[in-house]
C-alpha positions as semicolon CSV with decimal commas, in nm:
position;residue;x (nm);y (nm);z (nm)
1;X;-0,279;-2,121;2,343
2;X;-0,381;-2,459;2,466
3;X;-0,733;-2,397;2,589
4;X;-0,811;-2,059;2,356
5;X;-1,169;-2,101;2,212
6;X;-1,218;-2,193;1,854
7;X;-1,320;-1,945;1,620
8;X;-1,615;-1,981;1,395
9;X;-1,630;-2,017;0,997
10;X;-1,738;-1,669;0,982
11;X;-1,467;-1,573;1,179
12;X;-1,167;-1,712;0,990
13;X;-1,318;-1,608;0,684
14;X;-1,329;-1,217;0,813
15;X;-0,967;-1,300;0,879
16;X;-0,857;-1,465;0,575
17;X;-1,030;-1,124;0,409
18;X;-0,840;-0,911;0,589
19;X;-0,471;-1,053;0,583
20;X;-0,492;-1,168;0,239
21;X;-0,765;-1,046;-0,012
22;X;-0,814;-0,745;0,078
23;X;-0,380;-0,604;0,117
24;X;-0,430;-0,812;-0,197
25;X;-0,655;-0,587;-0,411
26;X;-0,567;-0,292;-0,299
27;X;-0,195;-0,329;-0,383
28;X;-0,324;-0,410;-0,726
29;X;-0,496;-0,088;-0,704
30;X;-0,183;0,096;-0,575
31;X;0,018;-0,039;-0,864
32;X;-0,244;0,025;-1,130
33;X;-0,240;0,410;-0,983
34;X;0,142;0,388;-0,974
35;X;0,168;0,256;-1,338
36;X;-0,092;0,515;-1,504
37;X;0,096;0,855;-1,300
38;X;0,236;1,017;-1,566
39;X;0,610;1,081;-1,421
40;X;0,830;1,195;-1,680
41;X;1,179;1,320;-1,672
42;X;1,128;1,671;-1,637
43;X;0,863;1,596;-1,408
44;X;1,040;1,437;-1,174
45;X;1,327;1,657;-1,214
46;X;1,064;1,909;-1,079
47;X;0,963;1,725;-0,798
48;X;1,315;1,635;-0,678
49;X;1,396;2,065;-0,732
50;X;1,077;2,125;-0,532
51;X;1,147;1,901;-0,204
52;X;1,561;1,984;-0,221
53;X;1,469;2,360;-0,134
54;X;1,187;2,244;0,137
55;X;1,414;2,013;0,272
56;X;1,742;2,075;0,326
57;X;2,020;1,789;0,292
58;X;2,225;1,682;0,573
């Protein structure tokens, strides 16, 4: 917008937080999480068992 005020330093830093650092570390979380799940074979045999007779296939 042509005549939108300008935002502060403290604004665009919130903003820079929260559309880069922050999606940032937590998918580094997610993926430490995802990488120390123990999943095996059987497990996930299990899993796939357990949600097939919830939910039925189309």
């Amino acid at each position: 917008m042509a005549k939108a005020p300008t935002q502060s330093g403290e604004a665009l830093q919130g903003i820079r937080l929260a559309t880069g650092a922050a999606p940032a570390a937590l998918a580094v979380i997610a993926g430490l999480i995802i990488f120390a799940y123990p999943l095996t074979e059987r497990c996930h045999r299990g899993l796939v068992g357990e949600l097939t007779s919830v939910v039925p296939s189309r």
